[in-house]
N, C-alpha and C positions, 0 to 999 in steps of 0.2 A: 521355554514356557514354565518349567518346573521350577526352575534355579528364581525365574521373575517372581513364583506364589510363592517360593521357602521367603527370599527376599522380604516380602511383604506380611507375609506371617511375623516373623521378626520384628519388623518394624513395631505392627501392632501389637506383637506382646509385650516390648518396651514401654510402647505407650500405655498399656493395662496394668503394667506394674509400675510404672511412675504417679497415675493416676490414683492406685492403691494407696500407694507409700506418701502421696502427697500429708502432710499434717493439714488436720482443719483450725481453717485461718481462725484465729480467736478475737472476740468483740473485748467491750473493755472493760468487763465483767467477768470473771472466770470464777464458777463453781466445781469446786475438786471434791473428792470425798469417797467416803466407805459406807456401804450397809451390808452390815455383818448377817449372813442368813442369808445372800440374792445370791442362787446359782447361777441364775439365767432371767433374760428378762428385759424390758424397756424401762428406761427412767428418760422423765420426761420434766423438763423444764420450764413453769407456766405461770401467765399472769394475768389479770383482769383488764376486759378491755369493755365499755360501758358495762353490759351485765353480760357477757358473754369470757368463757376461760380458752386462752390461746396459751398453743406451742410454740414456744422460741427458737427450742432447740430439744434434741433426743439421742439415747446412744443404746442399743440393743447389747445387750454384756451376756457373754459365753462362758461361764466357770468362773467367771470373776467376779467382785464385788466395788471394784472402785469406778469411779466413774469421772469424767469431764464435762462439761457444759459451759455454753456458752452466750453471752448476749450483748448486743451497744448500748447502753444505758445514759439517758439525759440527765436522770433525778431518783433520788433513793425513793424505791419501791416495794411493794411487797408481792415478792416472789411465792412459788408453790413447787416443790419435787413430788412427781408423783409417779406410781407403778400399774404397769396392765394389769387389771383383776384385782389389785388392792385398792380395799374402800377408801384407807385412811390417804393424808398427804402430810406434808412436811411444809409450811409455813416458815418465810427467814424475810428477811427484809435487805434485798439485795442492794449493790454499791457499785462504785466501780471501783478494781483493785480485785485483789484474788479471795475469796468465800472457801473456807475448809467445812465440812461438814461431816460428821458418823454419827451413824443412826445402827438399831435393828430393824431388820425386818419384822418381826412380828410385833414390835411396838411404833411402829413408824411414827414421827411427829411428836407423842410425847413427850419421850426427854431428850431432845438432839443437842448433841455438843456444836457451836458455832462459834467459827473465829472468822472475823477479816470483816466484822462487820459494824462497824460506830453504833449505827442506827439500831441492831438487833440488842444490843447491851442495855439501850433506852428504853426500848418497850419489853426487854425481858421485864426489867425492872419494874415498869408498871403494871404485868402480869403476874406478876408475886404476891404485890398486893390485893391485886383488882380480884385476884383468888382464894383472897382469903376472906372478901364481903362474899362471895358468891357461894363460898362453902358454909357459913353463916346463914345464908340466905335459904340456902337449901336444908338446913338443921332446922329452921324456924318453919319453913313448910312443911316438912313432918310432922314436926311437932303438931301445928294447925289440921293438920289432918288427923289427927289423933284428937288430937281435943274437938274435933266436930266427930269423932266418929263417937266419942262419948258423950257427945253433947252436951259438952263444955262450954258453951257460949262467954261465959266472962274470962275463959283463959286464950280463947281462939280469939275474941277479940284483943287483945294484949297485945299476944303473938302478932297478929297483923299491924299493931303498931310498931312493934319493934322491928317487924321485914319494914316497914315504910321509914324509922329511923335509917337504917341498914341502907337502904337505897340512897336514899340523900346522903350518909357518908358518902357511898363513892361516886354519885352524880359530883357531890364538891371536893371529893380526890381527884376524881378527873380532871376539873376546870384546873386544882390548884398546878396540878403534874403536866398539864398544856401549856400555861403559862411559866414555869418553869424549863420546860424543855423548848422555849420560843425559836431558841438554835437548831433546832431539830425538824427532820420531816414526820419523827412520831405523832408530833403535838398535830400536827391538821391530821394526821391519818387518824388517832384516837377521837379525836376531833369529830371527825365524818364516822367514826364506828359506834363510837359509844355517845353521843352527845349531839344525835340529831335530831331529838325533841325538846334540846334545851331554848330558854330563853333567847331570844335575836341577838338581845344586849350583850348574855355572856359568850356568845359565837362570834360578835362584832370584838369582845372585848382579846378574844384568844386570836383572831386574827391581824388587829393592831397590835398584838405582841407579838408576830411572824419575825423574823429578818427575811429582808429581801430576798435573800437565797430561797428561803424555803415557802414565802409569796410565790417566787414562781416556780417551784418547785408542782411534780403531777401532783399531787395533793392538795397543795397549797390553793393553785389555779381551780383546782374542783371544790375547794372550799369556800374562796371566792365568790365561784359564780353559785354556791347554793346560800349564801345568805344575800347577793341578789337577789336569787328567787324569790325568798321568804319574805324579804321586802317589799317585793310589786307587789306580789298576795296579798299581805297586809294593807298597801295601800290601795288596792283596789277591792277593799271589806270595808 
């Protein structure tokens, strides 16, 4: 009877250390990378599903700082790395093909170095700009508040002409930078983020610039069906 349970113990530890050692199977999406600063901790791998944020994948890290993740991906998306207890998250625009990633910890998402990724080089690129009306933007509200707290009325109103020029720059940065990247999944993701009170016309016009790919591409297809929408509305006003 003894010799039958060592027997069987055996076996089962075999199986608990092959089941250990197994490697987790990888989708065809692989995010690898560093954050400098994580002792210990979950990093967690996530993306938008109507208005709700899912898990795809996660890896709990012990003394270490590099991580693996993984997901099957149809269509270039925008991805989220994020940590238990930290506010921030890290933003990348995932692919399929391998994503490098280092960050720190205590600046998460700020300035993250990203390689392996077409799409993220596109809209870094639009974000450099699109940060430089915003910081404009935000100079010229100051300002406006200052000039109302002295009750400055003909300089505050200026000031709010020139945040209303300021805006229209990059409302028509954007159209022009959609229509240029018509190869890309940024152009309908910018598209739906920043330009969804635009005109039907100029939303019709960035959509017949799409290539097919990126028509049906998750963006694309969500772009789609929102200027559908726009249009029943319309015709039913």
């Amino acid at each position: 009877f003894y010799d039958i349970m060592k027997k069987v113990l055996v076996v089962c530890l075999l199986l608990l250390i092959v089941s250990c050692s197994k490697e987790k199977e990888l989708g065809n999406m692989v995010v690898q990378g560093k954050i400098k600063g994580l002792k210990k901790g979950t990093v967690y791998l996530q993306k938008m599903r109507d208005t709700l944020v899912i898990s795809v994948d996660s890896i709990r890290l012990y003394g270490e700082d590099t991580f693996t993740l993984t997901d099957n991906i149809t269509s270039s998306e925008m991805y989220y790395l994020t940590l238990d207890g930290n506010e921030n998250n890290l933003s990348f625009f995932g692919e399929e093909g391998t994503i490098t990633i280092s960050d720190n910890l205590d600046k998460l998402g700020i300035k993250p170095q990203i390689e392996g990724s077409k799409n993220q080089k596109i809209i870094d690129k639009y974000k450099k700009v699109a940060a430089k009306f915003q910081g404009k933007q935000l100079d010229l509200l100051a300002a406006n508040m200052q000039a109302q707290k002295d009750n400055d009325l003909e300089t505050s109103q200026s000031l709010r002409k020139q945040a209303e020029r300021q805006n229209l720059k990059k409302y028509i940065y954007t159209i022009n930078f959609a229509l240029n990247h018509s190869e890309s999944e940024v152009a309908a993701y910018i598209t739906l983020t920043e330009l969804v009170n635009a005109n039907v016309k100029y939303l019709d016009s960035i959509n017949n610039s799409l290539s097919d790919k990126v028509k049906n591409s998750f963006y694309g297809k969500k772009l789609g069906s929102f200027i559908n929408t726009i249009k029943k509305t319309e015709n039913l006003n």
